[in-house]
N, C-alpha and C positions, 0 to 999 in steps of 0.2 A: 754228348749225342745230339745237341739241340743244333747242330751242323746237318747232319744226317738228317733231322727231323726237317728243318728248311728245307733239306735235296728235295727230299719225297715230296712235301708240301707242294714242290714247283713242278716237279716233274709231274707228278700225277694231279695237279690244278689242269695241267691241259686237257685232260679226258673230262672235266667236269666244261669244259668249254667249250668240246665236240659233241656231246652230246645231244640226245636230242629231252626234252621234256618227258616225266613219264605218262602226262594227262594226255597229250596227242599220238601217242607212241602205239604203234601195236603190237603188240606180243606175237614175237616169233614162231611159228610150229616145229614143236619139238620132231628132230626127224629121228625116222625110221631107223636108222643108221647108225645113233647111240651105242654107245659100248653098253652091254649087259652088267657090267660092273665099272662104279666109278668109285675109284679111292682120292681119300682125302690124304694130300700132302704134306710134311712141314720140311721145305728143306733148306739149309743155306748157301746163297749166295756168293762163294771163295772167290770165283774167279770171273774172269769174261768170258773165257772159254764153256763155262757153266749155262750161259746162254742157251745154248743148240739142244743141251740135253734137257731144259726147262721147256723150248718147243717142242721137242719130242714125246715129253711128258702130255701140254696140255692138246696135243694131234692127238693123243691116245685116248683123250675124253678123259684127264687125271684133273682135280683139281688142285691147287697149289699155294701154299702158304710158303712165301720164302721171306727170310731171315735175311737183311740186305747189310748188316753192321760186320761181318767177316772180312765183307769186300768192302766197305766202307772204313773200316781201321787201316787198309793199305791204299785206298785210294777215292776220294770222293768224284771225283770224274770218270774214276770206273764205274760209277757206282749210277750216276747222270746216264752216262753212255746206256747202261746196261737194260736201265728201267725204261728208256726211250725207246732203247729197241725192241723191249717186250711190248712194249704200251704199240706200239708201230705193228707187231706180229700180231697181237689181239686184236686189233681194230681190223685184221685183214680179213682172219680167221673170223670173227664176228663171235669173240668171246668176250670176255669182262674183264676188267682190271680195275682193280679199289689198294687205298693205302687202307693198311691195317694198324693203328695204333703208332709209336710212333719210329719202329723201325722193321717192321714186316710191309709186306704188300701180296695181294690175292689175287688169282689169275683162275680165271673158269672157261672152260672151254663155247662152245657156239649154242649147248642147248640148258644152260645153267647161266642164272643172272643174281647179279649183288644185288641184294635189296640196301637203300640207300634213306636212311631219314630227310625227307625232308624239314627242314626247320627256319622262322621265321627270321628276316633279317631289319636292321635300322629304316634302309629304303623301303621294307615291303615285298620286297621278289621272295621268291623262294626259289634258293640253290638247291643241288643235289648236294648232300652231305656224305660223304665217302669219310 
């Protein structure tokens, strides 16, 4: 799995790149518009086709824990593909995307945020830590 763990590493290193810092950042206003109920997910990742129905989930204000090694035992370019194009829909949507450990990843809709450690590096800087 330490293939897999690389994917995600790279794939979701990009969101820690677009981001913006959280000291100058202002926190969004939860809207109105929230779903009265929001459930927590865990679902796996089988296919690409599995995509659409993972937008459709976090459109509905779901949050989402997906399991990326199903689709990653039959293909690791599915698996690129798949997280780029959520990581692509979440940034649109103005929701959250974090790797979770080393083969899940987490998808929150526009009015829920990952909280992210941050932690000391050799240089000094301080990354977001997902």
């Amino acid at each position: 799995m330490s293939k897999l763990s690389n994917t995600l590493g790279k794939v979701v290193t990009k969101i820690r790149k677009t981001e913006k810092p959280a000291s100058g950042e202002e926190e969004k206003q939860v809207s109105a518009t929230h779903p009265e109920k929001v459930y927590l997910k865990a679902l796996p990742l089988r296919a690409l086709q599995d995509v659409e129905m993972i937008k459709q989930e976090v459109k509905s204000g779901n949050i989402l824990i997906l399991k990326v090694s199903p689709l990653a035992k039959k293909s690791i370019d599915d698996v690129k593909q798949a997280v780029s194009e959520l990581l692509e829909f979440t940034q649109l949507v103005g929701g959250d995307i974090a790797r979770l450990g080393e083969e899940r990843v987490v998808i929150t809709p526009s009015f829920i945020r990952i909280w992210r450690e941050k932690t000391a590096t050799p240089s000094g800087a301080l990354p977001t830590a997902a």
